[in-house]
MIVEXLUM-56471 format. One record per residue (C-alpha): z, y, x. Coordinates in steps of 0.25 Angstrom, whole numbers, always signed. Each point is the difference from the previous one (the first is absolute). Layout:
REM residues N
Z_Y_X
Z_Y_X
...
This chain:
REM residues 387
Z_Y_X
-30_-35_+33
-10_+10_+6
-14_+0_-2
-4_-11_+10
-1_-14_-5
+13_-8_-2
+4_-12_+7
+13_-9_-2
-1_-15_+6
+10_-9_-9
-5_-14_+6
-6_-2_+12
-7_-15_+4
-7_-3_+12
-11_+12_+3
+0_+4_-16
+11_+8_-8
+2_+3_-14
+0_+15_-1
+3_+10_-12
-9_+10_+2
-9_+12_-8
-12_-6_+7
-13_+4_-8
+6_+0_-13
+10_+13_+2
+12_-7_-5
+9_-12_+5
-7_-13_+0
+3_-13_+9
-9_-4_+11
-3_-11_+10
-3_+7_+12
-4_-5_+14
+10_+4_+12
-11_-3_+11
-10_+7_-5
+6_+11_-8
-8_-4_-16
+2_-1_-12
-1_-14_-4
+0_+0_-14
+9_+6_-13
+8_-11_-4
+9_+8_-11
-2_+16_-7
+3_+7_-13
-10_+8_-7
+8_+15_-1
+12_-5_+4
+5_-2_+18
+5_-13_+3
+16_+4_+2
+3_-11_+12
+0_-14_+1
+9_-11_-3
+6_-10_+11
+4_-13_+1
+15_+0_+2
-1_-2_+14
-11_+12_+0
-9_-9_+9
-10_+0_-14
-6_+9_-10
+1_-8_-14
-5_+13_-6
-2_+15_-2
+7_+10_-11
-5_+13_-5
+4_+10_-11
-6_+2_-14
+13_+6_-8
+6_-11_+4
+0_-10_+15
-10_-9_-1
+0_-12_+7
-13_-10_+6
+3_-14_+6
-10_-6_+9
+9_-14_+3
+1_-9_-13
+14_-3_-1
+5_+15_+3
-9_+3_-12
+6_-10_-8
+15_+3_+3
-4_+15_-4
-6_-5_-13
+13_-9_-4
+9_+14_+4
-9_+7_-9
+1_-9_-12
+16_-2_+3
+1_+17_-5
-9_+2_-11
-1_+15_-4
+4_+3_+14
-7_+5_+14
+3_-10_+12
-2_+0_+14
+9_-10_+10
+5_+8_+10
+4_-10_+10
+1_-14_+2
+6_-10_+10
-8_-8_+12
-2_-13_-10
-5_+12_-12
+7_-6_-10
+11_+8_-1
-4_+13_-5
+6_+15_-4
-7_+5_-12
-2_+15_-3
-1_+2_-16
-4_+13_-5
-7_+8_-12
-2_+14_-4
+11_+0_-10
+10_-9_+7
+8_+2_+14
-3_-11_+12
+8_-12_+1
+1_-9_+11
-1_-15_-3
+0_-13_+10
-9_-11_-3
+3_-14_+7
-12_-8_-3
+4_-14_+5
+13_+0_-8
-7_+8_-11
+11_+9_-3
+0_+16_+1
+10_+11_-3
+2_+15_-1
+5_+6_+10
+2_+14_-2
-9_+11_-7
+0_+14_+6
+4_+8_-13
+7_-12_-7
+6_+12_-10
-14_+1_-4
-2_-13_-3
-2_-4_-15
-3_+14_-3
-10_+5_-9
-10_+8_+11
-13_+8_-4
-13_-7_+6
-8_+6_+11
-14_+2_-5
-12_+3_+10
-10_+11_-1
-12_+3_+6
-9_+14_-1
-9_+7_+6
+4_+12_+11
-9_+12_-3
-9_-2_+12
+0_-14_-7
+8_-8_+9
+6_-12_-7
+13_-2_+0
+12_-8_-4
+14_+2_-4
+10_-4_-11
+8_+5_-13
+13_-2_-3
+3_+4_-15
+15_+1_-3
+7_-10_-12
-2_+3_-13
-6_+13_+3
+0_+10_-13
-11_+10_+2
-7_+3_+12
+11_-2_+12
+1_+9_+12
-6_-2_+13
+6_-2_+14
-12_+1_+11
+2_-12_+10
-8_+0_+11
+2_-9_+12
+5_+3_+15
-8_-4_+11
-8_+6_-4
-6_-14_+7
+5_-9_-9
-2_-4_-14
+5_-1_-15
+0_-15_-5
+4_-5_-15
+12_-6_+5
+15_+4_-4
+4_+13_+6
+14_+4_-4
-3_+16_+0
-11_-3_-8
+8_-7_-10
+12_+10_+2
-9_+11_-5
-7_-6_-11
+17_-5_-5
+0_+15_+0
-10_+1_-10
-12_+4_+10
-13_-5_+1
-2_-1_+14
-15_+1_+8
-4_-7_+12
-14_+3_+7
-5_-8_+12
-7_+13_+5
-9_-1_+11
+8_-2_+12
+7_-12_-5
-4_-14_+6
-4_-12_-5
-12_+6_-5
-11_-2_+11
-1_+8_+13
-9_+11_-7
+11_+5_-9
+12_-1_+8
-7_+10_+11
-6_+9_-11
+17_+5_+1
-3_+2_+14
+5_+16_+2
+0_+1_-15
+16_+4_-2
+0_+10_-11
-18_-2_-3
-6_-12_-4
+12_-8_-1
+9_+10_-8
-12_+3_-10
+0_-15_-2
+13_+2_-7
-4_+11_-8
-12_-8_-5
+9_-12_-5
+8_+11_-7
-11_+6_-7
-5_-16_-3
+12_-3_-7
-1_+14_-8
-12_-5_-5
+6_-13_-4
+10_+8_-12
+12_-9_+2
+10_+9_+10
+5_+14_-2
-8_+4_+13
+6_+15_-2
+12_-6_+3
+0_-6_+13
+9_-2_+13
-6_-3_+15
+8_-10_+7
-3_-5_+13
+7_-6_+14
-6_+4_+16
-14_+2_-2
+1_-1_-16
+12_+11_+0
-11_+9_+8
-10_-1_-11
+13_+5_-9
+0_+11_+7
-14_+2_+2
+1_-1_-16
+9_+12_-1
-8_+9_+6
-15_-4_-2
+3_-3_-15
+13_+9_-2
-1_+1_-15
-3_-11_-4
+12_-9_+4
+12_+1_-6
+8_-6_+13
-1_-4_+12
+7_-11_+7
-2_-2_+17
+8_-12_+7
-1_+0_+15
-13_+8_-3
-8_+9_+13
-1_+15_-6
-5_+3_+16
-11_-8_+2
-3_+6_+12
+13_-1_+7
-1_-13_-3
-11_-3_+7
+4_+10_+11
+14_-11_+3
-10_-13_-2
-10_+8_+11
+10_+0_+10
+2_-17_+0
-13_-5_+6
-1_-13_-10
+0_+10_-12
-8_+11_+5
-11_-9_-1
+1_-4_-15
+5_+13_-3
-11_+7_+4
-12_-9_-6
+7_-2_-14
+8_+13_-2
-6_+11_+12
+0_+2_+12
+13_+11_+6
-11_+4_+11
-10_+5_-9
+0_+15_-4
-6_-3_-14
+7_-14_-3
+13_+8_+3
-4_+10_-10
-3_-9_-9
+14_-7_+1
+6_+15_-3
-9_+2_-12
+6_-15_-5
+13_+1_+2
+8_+3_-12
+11_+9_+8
-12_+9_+2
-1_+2_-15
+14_+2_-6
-4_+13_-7
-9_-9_-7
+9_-8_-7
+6_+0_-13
+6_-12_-4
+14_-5_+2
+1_-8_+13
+10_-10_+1
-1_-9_+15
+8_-10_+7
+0_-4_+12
+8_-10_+10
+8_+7_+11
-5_-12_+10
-13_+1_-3
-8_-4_+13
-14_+0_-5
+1_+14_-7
+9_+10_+4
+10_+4_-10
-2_+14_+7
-14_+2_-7
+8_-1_-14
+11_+9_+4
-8_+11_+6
-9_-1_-11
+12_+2_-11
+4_+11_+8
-14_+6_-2
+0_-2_-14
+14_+4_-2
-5_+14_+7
-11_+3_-11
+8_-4_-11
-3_-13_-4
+7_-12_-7
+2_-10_+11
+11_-10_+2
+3_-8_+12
+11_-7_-2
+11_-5_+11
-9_+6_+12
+5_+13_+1
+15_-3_+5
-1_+1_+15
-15_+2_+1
-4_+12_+8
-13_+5_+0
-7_-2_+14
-5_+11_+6
């Protein structure tokens, strides 16, 4: 997404189309829009603060029965009647949880049932609504299920330039005291937290972590507005927004905030590292998977592919530009090793094809040279640094 309006046709009939689009209201609504003439029509579906997510098709995706978005949870709109009662009839079949039918045959009457919640792993459950029978089918962690989990709880403060913004709590069992904290901030960075089950999350807070998540701006979901506001803000505003939930939380007096990890994979395990050296006291570890410590070399490999340079250089900087590649430098966290204190643990997979497992290796070699406490584990075997 750039900063032109957006356009997706998900049915088209005759000279109109149904389109998602940030049209006037700078997030994703549906539109009727005339194909001959180019207009908008009229808004047949949005969300106050929230972008419409897609649209829901017939099952021989001739037909949009409805749109989806995102509040901490998937939302889901019917426009045709019986779609909207078969939805309802799911929904009353699993009280206490979160469903969304995931696909459905030609006659929609067979159906495949996502069921989720914050504390409780997804499970996978077929529906047949002639024979009016159903089963499970499997469940992604099925040693999880039954277990007693901690519930996701959502936040909501306010940024100290007073940008709302969202994110969740997750406070370990039978916590005595006020529990450490592990720092969770998401990859993307154009993507988003929800309230759903996250097995990491769940694995910390088994640890006894509470454990932070912070839609910074950046993420999406949130209208067109604030996911460009993280436009060319890697290592600025959308780091500070980290910061901020930390500071929020302090003031709530229910974690130990002295005692805190950062923990984040791809772009989250970059705002790790940005952590360890913009705040290099106050963390007590630091934890990178698949994280970028160059920033500017990874925009300099994406420049070379014409299809990313583009996005590269509008959402991150632009490889061309004297300044923006100074400014890639000056947020890079290799350029700052001597800065860091904190014991740095990454991992990275040796087949990584979206971030080179390089970046880590030369950056442990860096850090390793000033003194650091940094691990790497299972990389350094028949790695050779280039160059």
């Amino acid at each position: 997404m750039f900063v032109d309006e957006t356009f997706l046709p998900v049915e088209v009939r005759g000279n109109t189309a149904l389109v998602i689009s940030d049209h006037e209201l700078g997030r994703q609504a549906l539109w009727r829009y005339d194909i001959e003439n180019g207009d908008y029509l009229e808004l047949v579906y949005a969300v106050d603060e929230f972008d419409i997510a897609g649209a829901i098709l017939s099952a021989d995706e001739s037909e949009v029965l409805g749109v989806y978005y995102y509040d901490h949870y998937r939302v889901d709109h019917y426009f045709d009647d019986d779609a909207a009662a078969t939805e309802r009839l799911v929904e009353q079949s699993f009280p206490g949880l979160k469903t969304t039918i995931v696909s459905r045959d030609l006659s929609g009457k067979r159906l495949m049932i996502s069921a989720i919640r914050d504390n409780a792993p997804p499970k996978y459950i077929w529906l047949d609504l002639d024979k009016k029978a159903g089963g499970a089918w499997y469940s992604k962690f099925p040693h999880l299920e039954g277990k007693r989990l901690p519930e996701v709880r959502p936040i909501r403060f306010e940024a100290r330039d007073g940008t709302t913004l969202n994110g969740y709590l997750t406070m370990p069992l039978d916590a005595s005291g006020k529990p450490p904290l592990v720092v969770f901030p998401h990859g993307g960075p154009h993507a988003r937290d929800y309230q759903y089950f996250d097995p990491y999350v769940q694995f910390f807070a088994n640890r006894g972590y509470a454990v932070l998540q912070v839609n910074f701006r950046g993420s999406e979901g949130y209208g067109t507005a604030f996911e460009t506001a993280g436009y060319r803000q890697w290592g600025r505003s959308m780091q500070l927004d980290v910061y901020d939930a930390v500071d929020w939380l302090a003031g709530q007096e229910i974690v130990d905030t002295d005692r805190k990890c950062m923990v984040g994979a791809s772009y989250g395990g970059y705002v790790a590292l940005v952590t360890a050296y913009q705040k290099p006291h106050d963390y007590r570890c630091i934890v990178s998977i698949a994280g970028i410590p160059d920033l500017y070399d990874m925009v300099r490999m994406d420049s070379l592919y014409t299809e990313r340079k583009a996005i590269v250089s509008k959402m991150i900087g632009d490889i061309s530009s004297a300044e923006d590649s100074e400014a890639l430098k000056e947020y890079s966290p290799t350029s700052h090793v001597r800065d860091m204190r904190a014991p740095i643990l990454m991992a990275h997979g040796t087949a990584d094809t979206r971030v080179d497992v390089g970046q880590s290796r030369a950056f442990e070699w860096k850090a390793e040279d000033v003194g650091l406490d940094i691990e790497l584990p299972g990389v350094r075997e028949g790695y050779t640094l280039p160059g």
